[in-house]
DRENTIDO-189817 format. One record per residue: residue number from 1; residue in one letter; chain; x, y, z of N, C-alpha, C, O in turn. Coordinates in pm, whole numbers, plus 50000, padded with zeros to 5 digits. Layout:
N
NODE  resi  resn  chain   n.px   n.py   n.pz  ca.px  ca.py  ca.pz   c.px   c.py   c.pz   o.px   o.py   o.pz
NODE   NUM     A      A      X      Y      Z      X      Y      Z      X      Y      Z      X      Y      Z
...
***
This chain:
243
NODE  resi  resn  chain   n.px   n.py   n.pz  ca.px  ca.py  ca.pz   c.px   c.py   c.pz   o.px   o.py   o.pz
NODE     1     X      A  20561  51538  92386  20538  51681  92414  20604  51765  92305  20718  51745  92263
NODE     2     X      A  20513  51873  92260  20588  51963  92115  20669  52035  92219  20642  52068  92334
NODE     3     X      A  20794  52054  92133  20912  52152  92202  20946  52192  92085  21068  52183  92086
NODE     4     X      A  20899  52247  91938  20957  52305  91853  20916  52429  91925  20844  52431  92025
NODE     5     X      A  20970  52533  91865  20992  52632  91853  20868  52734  91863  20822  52792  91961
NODE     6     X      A  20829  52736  91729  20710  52771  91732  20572  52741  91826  20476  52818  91818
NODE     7     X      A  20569  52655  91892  20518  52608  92014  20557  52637  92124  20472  52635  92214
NODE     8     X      A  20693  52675  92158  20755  52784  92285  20687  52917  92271  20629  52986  92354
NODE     9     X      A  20714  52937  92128  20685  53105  92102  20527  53109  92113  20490  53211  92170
NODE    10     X      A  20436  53033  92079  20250  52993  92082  20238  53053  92239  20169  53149  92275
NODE    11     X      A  20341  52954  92336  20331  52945  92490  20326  53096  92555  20246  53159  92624
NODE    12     X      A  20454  53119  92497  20468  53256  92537  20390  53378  92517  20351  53448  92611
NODE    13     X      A  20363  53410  92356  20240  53477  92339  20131  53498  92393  20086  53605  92434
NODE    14     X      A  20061  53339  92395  19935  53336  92460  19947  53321  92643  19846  53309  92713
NODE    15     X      A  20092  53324  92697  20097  53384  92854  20079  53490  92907  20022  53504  93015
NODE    16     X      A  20140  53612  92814  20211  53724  92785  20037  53781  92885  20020  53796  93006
NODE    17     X      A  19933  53800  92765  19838  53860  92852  19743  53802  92991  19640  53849  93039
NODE    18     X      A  19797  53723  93017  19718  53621  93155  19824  53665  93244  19790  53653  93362
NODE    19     X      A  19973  53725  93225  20043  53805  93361  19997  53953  93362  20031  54035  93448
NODE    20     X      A  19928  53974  93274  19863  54152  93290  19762  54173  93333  19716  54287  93340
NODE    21     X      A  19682  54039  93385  19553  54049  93413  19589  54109  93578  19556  54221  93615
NODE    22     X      A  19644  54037  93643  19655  54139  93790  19705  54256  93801  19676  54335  93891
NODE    23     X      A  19775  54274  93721  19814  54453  93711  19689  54501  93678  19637  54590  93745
NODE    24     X      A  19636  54451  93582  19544  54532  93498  19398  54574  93625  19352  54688  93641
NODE    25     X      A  19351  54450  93697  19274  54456  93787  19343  54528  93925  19287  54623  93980
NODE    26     X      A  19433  54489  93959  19515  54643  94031  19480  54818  94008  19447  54911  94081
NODE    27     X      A  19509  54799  93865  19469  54946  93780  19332  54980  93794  19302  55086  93849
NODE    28     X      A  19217  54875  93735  19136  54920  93792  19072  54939  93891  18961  54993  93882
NODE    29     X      A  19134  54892  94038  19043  54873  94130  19119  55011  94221  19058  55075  94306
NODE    30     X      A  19263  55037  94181  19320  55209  94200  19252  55315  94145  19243  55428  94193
NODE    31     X      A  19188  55259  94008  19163  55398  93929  18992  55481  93998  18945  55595  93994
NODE    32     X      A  18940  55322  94065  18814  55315  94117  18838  55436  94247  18776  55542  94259
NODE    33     X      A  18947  55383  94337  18941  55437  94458  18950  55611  94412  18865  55695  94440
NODE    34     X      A  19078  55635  94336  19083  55781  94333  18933  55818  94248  18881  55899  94325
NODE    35     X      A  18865  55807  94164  18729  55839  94133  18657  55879  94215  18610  55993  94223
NODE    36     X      A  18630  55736  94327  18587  55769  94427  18596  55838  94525  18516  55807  94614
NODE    37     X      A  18670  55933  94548  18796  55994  94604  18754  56161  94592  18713  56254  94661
NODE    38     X      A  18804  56120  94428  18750  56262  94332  18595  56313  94361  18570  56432  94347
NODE    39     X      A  18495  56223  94401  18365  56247  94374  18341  56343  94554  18289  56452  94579
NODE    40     X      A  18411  56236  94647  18397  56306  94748  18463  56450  94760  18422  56490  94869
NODE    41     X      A  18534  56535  94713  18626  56590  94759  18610  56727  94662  18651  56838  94699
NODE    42     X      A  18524  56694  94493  18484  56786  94457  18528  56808  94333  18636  56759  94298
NODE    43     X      A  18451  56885  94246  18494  56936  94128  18653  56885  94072  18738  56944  94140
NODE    44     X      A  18695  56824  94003  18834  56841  93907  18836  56816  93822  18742  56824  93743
NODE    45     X      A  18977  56762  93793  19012  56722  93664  19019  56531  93662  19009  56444  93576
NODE    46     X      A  19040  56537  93813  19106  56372  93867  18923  56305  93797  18919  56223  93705
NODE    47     X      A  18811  56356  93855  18688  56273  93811  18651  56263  93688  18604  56151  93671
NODE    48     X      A  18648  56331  93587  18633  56314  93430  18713  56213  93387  18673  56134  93302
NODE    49     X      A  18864  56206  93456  18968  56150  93376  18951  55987  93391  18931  55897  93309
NODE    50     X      A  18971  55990  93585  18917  55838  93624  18808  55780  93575  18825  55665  93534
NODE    51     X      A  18707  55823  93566  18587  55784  93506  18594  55728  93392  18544  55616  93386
NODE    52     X      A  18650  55777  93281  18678  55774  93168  18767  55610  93155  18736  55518  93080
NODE    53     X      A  18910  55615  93280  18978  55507  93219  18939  55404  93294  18998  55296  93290
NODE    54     X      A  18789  55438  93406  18771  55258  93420  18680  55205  93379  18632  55157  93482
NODE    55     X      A  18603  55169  93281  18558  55080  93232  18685  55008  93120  18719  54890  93111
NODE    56     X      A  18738  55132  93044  18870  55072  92939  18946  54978  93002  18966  54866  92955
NODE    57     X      A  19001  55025  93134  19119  54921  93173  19032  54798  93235  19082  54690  93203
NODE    58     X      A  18900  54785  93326  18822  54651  93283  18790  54561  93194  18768  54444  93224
NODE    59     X      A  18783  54614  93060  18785  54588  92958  18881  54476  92931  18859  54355  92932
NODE    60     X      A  19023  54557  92900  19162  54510  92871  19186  54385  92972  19223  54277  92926
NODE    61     X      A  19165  54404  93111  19141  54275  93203  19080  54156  93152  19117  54039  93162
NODE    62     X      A  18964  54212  93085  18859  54056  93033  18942  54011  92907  18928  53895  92867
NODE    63     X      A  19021  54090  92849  19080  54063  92748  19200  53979  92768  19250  53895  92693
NODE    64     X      A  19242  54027  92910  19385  53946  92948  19367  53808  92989  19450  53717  92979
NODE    65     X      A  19179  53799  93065  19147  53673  93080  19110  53576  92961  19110  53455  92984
NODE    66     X      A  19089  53609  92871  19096  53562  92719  18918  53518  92772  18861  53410  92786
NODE    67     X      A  18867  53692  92795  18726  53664  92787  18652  53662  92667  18718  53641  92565
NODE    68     X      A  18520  53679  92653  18425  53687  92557  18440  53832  92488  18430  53931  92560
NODE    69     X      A  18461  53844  92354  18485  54026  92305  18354  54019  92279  18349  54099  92186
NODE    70     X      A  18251  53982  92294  18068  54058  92300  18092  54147  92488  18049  54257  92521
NODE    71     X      A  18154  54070  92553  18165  54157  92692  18272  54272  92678  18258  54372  92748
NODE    72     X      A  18357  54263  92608  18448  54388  92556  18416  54479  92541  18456  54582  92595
NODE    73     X      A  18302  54462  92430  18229  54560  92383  18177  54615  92468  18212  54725  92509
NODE    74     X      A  18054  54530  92524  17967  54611  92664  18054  54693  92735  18033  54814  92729
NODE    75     X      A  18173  54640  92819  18218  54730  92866  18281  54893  92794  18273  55007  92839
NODE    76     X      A  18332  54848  92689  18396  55018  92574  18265  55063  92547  18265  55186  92548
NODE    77     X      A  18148  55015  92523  18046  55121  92481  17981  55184  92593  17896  55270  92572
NODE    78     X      A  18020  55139  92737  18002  55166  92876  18082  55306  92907  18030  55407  92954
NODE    79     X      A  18227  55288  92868  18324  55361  92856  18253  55478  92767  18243  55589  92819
NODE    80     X      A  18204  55459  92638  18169  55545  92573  18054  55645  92608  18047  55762  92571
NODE    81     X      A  17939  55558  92708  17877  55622  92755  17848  55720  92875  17755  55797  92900
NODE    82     X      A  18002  55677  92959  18050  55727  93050  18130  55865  93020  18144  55953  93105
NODE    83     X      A  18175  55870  92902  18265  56011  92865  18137  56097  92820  18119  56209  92867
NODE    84     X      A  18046  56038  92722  17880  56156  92664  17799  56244  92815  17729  56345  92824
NODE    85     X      A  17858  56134  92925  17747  56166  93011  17788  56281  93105  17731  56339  93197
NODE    86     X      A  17924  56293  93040  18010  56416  93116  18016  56545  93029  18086  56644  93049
NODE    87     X      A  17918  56519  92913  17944  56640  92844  17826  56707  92836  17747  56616  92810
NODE    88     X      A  17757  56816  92842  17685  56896  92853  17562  56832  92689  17595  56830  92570
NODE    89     X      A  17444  56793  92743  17357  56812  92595  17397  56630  92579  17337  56588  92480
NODE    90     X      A  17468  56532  92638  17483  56438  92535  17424  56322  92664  17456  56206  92692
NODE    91     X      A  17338  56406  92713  17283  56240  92799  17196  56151  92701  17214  56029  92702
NODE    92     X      A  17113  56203  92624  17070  56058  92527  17147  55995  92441  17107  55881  92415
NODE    93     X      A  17298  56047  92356  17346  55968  92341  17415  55879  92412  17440  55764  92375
NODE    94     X      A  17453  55936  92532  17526  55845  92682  17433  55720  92699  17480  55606  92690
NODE    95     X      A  17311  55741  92720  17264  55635  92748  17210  55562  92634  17135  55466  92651
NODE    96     X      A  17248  55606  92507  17204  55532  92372  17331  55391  92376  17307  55273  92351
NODE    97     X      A  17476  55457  92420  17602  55378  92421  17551  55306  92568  17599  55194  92577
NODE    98     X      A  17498  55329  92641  17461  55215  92783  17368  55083  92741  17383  54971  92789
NODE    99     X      A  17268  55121  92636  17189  55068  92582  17257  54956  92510  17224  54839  92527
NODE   100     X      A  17369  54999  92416  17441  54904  92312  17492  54835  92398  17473  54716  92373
NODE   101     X      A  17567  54857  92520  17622  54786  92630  17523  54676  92672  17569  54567  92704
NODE   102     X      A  17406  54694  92675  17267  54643  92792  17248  54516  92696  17230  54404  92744
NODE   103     X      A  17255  54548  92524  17234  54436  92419  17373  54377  92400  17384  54325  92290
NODE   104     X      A  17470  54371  92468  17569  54308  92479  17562  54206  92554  17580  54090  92516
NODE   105     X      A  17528  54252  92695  17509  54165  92811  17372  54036  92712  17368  53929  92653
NODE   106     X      A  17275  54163  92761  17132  54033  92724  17183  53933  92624  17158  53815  92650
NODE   107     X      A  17268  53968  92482  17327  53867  92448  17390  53762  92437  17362  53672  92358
NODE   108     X      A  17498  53762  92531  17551  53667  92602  17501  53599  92658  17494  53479  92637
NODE   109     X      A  17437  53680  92778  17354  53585  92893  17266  53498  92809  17293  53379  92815
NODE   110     X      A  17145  53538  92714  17055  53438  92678  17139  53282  92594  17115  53161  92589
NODE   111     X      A  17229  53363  92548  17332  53253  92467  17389  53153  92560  17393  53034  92530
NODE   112     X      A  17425  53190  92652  17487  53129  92749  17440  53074  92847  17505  53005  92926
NODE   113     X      A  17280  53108  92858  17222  53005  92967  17170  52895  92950  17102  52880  92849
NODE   114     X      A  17186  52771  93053  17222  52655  93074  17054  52576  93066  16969  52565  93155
NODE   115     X      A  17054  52531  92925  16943  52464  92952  16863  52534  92846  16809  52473  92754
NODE   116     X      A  16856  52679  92865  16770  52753  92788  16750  52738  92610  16643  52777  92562
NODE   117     X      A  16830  52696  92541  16816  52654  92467  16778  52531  92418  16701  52541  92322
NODE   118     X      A  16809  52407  92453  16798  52286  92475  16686  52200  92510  16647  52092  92466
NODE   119     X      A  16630  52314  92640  16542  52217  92731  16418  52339  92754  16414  52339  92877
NODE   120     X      A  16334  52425  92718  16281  52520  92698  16133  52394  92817  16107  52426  92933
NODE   121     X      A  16085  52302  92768  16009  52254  92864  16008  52210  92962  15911  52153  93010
NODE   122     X      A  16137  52229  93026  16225  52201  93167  16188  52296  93242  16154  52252  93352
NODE   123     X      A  16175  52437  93232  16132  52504  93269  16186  52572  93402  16151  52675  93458
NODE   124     X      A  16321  52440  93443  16404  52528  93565  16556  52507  93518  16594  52418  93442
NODE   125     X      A  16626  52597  93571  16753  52544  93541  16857  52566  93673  16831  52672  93730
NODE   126     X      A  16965  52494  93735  17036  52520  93828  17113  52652  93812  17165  52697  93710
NODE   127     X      A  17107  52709  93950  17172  52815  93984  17320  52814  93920  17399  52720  93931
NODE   128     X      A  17349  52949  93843  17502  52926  93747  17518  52829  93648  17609  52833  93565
NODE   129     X      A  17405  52716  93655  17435  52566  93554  17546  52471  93624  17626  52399  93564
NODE   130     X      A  17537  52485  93744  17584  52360  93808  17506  52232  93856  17434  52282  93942
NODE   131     X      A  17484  52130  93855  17397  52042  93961  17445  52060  94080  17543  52123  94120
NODE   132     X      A  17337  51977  94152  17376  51975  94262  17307  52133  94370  17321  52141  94493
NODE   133     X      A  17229  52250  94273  17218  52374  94397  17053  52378  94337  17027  52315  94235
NODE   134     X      A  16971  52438  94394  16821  52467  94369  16812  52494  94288  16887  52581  94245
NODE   135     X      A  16709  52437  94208  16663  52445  94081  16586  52602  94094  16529  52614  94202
NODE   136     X      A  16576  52714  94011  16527  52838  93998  16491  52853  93860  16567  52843  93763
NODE   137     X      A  16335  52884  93860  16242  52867  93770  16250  53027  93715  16217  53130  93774
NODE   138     X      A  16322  53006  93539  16356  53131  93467  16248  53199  93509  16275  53259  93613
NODE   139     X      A  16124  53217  93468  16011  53322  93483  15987  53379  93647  15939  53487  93682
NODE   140     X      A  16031  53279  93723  16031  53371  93862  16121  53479  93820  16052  53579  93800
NODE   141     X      A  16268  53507  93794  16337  53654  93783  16274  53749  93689  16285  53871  93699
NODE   142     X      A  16179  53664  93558  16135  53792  93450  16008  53821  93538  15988  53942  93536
NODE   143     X      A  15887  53734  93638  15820  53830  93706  15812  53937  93798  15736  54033  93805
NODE   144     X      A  15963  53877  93906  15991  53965  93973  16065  54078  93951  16078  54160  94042
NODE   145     X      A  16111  54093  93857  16229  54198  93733  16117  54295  93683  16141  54416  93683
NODE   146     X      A  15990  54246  93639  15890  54308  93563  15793  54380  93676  15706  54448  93621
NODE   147     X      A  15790  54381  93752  15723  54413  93850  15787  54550  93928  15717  54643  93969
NODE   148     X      A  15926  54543  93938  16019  54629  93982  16029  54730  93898  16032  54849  93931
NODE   149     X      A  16037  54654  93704  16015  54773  93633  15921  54866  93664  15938  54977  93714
NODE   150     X      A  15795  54799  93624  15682  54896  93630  15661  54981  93784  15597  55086  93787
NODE   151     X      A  15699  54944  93859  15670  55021  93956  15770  55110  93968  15729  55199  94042
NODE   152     X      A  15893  55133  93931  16018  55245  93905  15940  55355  93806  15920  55476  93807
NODE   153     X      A  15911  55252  93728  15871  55344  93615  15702  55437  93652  15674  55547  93605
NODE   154     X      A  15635  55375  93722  15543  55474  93730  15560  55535  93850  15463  55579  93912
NODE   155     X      A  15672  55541  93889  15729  55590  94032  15788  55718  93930  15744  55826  93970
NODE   156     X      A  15861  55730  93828  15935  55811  93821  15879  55897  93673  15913  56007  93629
NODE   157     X      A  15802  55817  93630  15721  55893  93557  15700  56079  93556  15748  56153  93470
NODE   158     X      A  15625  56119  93661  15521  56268  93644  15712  56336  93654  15753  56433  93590
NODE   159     X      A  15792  56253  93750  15890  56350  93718  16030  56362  93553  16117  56436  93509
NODE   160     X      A  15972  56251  93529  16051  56242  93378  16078  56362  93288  16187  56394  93239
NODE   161     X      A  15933  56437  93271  15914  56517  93164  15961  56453  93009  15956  56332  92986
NODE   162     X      A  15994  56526  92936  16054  56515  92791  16116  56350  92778  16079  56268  92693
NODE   163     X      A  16195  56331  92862  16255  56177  92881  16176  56122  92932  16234  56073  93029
NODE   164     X      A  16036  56079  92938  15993  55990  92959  16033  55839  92892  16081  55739  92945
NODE   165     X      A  15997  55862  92770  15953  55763  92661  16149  55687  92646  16146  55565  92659
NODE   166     X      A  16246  55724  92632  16340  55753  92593  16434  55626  92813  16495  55520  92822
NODE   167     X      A  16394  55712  92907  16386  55648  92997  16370  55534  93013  16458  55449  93028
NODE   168     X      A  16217  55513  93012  16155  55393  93006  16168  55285  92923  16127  55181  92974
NODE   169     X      A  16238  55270  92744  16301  55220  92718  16441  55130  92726  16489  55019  92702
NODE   170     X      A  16463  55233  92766  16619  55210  92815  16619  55141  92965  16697  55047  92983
NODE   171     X      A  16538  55182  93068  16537  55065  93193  16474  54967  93161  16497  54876  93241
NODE   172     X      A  16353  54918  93025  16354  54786  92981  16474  54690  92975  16495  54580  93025
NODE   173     X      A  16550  54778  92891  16690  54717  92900  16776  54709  92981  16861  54621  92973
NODE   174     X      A  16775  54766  93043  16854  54772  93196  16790  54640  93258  16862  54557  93313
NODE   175     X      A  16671  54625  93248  16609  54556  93384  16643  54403  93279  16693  54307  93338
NODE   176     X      A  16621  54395  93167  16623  54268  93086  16761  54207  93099  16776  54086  93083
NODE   177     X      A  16898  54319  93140  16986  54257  93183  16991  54216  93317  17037  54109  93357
NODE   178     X      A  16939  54311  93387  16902  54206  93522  16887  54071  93546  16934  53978  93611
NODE   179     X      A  16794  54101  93461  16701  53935  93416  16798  53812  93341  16803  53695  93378
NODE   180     X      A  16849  53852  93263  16939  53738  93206  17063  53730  93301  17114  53620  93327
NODE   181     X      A  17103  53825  93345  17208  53782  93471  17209  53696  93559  17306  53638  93608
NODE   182     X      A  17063  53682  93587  17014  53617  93686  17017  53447  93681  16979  53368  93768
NODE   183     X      A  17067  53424  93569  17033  53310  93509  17158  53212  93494  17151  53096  93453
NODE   184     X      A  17277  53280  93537  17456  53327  93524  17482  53244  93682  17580  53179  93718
NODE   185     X      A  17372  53271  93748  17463  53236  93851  17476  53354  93986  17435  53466  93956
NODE   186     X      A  17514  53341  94089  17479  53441  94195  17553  53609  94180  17500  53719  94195
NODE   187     X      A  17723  53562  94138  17777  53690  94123  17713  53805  93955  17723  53921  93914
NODE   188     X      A  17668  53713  93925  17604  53801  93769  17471  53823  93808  17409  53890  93725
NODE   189     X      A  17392  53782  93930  17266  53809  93974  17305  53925  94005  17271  54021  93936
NODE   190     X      A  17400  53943  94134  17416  54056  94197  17432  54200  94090  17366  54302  94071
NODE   191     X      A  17579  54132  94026  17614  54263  93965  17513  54307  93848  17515  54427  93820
NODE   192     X      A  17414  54217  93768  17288  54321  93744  17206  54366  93809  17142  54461  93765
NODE   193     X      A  17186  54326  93906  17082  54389  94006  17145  54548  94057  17097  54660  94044
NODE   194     X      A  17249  54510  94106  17371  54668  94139  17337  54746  93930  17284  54856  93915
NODE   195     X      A  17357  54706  93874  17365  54817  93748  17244  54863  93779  17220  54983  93788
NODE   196     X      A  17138  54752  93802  16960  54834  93785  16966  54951  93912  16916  55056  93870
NODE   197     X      A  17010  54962  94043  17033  55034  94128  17053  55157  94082  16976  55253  94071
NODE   198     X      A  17226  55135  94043  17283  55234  94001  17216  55321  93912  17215  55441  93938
NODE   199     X      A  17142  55265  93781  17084  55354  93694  16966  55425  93723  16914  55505  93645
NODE   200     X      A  16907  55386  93878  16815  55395  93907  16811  55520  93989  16714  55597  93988
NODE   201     X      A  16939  55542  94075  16975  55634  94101  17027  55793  94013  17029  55905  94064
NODE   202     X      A  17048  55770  93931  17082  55827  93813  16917  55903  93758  16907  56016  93710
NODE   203     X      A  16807  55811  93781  16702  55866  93729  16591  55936  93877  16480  55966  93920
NODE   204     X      A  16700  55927  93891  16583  55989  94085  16639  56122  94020  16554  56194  93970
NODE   205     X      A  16785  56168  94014  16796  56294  94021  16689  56371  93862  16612  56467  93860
NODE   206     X      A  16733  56279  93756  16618  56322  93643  16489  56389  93655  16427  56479  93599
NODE   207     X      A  16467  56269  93796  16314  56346  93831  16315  56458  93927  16216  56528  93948
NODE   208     X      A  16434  56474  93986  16395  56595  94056  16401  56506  94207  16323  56508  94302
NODE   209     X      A  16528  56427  94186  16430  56344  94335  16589  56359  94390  16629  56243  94390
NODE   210     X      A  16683  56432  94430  16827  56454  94436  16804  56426  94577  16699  56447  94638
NODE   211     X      A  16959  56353  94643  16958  56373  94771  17140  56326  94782  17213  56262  94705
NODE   212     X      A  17168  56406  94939  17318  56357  94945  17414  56259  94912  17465  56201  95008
NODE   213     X      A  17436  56242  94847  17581  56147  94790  17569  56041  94722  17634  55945  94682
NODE   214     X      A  17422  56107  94717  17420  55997  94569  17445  56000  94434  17373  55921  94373
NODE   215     X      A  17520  56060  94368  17588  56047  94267  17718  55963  94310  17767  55913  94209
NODE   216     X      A  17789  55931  94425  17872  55893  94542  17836  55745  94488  17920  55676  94431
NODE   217     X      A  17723  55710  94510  17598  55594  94530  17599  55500  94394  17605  55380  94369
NODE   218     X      A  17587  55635  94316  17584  55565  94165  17671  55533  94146  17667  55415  94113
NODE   219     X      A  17829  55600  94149  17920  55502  94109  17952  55385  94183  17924  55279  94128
NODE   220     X      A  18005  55381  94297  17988  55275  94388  17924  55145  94310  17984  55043  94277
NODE   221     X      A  17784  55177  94290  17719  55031  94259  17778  55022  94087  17807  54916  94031
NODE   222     X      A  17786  55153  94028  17837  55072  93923  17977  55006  93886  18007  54891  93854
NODE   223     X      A  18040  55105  93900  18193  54981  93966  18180  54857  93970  18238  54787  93887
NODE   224     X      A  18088  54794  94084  18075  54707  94153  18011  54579  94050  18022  54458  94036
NODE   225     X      A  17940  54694  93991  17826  54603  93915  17862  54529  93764  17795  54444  93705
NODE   226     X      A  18009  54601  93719  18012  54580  93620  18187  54483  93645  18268  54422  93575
NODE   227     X      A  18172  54515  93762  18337  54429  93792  18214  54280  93806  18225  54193  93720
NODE   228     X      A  18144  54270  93876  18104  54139  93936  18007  54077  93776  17999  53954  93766
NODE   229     X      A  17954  54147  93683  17933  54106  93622  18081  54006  93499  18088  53890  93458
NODE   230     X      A  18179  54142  93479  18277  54060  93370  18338  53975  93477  18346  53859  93437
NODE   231     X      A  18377  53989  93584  18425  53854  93664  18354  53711  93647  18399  53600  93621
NODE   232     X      A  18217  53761  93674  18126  53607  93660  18123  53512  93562  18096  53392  93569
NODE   233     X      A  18165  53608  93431  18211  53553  93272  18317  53503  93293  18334  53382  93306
NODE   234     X      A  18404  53591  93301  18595  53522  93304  18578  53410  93414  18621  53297  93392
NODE   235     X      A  18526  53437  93516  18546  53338  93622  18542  53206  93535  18649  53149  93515
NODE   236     X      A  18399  53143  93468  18385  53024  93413  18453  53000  93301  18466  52887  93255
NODE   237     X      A  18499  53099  93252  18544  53069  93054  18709  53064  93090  18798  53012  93022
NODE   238     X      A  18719  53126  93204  18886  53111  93169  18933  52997  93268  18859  52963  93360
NODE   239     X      A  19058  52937  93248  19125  52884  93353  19176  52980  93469  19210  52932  93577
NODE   240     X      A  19179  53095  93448  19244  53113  93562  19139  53209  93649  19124  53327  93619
NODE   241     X      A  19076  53152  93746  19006  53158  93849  18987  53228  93959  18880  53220  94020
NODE   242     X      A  19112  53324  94009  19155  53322  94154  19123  53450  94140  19141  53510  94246
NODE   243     X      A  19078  53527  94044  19008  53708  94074  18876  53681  94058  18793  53771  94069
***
């Protein structure tokens, strides 16, 4: 067993951020509640601010799990698109930075699914890439994903106006992370399916389609959606398991 020195100090370093990961997920799952908090209760200063520091301190979490920095990113350009979308005039770049986020995910996921490279005439691959659970045939999620698109989309269409084109792009990508999530395993099913929600809600009010507490609604699922997505990553890549 090495006991030099420099191998204590290796130990320690690389511990240092795997004891910040529960603070850090503490932080964010506090910073969530007062947001949530803020949204009910009205106008301040507390909702711009929270908003702002939770995707960052999720972030720093995947970082403490010695996750993937392509999911880093997704989440800070999430962050980034979360501060544009609070500023008057900058919703297409907000959702230009959701977008860079959306080619983060799809990246990973296609990289990372089990089989998909390898075995392309296999044509199924196990749920998460374990044996042993039902085999689920990739093109069942891109038909049923594609189907949901188009019908959102010509659902929300006549009320789009100007953002049509710009919209509808961008829930390609939304929904394409759906789709590769799906492929991850059950908790990365969910939490893209919750982002497609969430954004979906986001485009009801676009159209003119507003109703009680749902901006409430939107965050909720996105929170949700983007904790259960970087969890589903760290869960498998890291050793340490138990969040």
């Amino acid at each position: 067993m090495d006991e030099s020195p420099n191998a204590v100090l290796s130990g320690r370093v690389s511990g240092a951020p795997a004891r910040l990961a529960g603070p850090l997920l503490i932080a964010f799952w506090a910073c969530s509640v007062v947001h949530l908090v803020a949204l009910l209760t009205g106008p301040g200063v507390l909702d711009p601010v929270s908003k702002a520091l939770l995707m960052p301190l999720l972030a720093l979490w995947v970082l403490a799990r010695r996750g993937p920095k392509i999911i880093v990113a997704a989440l800070l350009a999430s962050a980034a698109g979360d501060i544009a979308l609070e500023i008057d005039g900058m919703f297409i770049p907000g959702m230009a930075f959701f977008a860079v986020a959306h080619v983060c995910y799809i990246t990973f996921f296609v990289r990372e699914r089990p089989g998909f490279r390898t075995s392309a005439a296999s044509d199924s691959v196990g749920v998460g890439g374990t044996s042993g659970r039902r085999p689920v045939r990739w093109w069942m999620s891109v038909a049923a994903y594609a189907v949901v698109w188009a019908a959102l989309v010509a659902f929300l269409w006549p009320g789009l106006g100007a953002l049509q084109i710009p919209v509808a792009a961008y829930s390609l990508l939304l929904t394409t992370t759906a789709i590769t999530s799906s492929w991850y395993g059950l908790r990365a099913a969910v939490g893209g399916g919750l982002f497609l929600l969430s954004d979906t809600l986001i485009a009801l009010e676009i159209a003119d389609l507003d109703f009680p507490y749902r901006g409430f609604l939107v965050m909720v699922t996105y929170i949700v959606s983007q904790y259960l997505l970087a969890s589903a990553i760290v869960r498998r890549r890291s050793p340490l398991t138990r969040t």
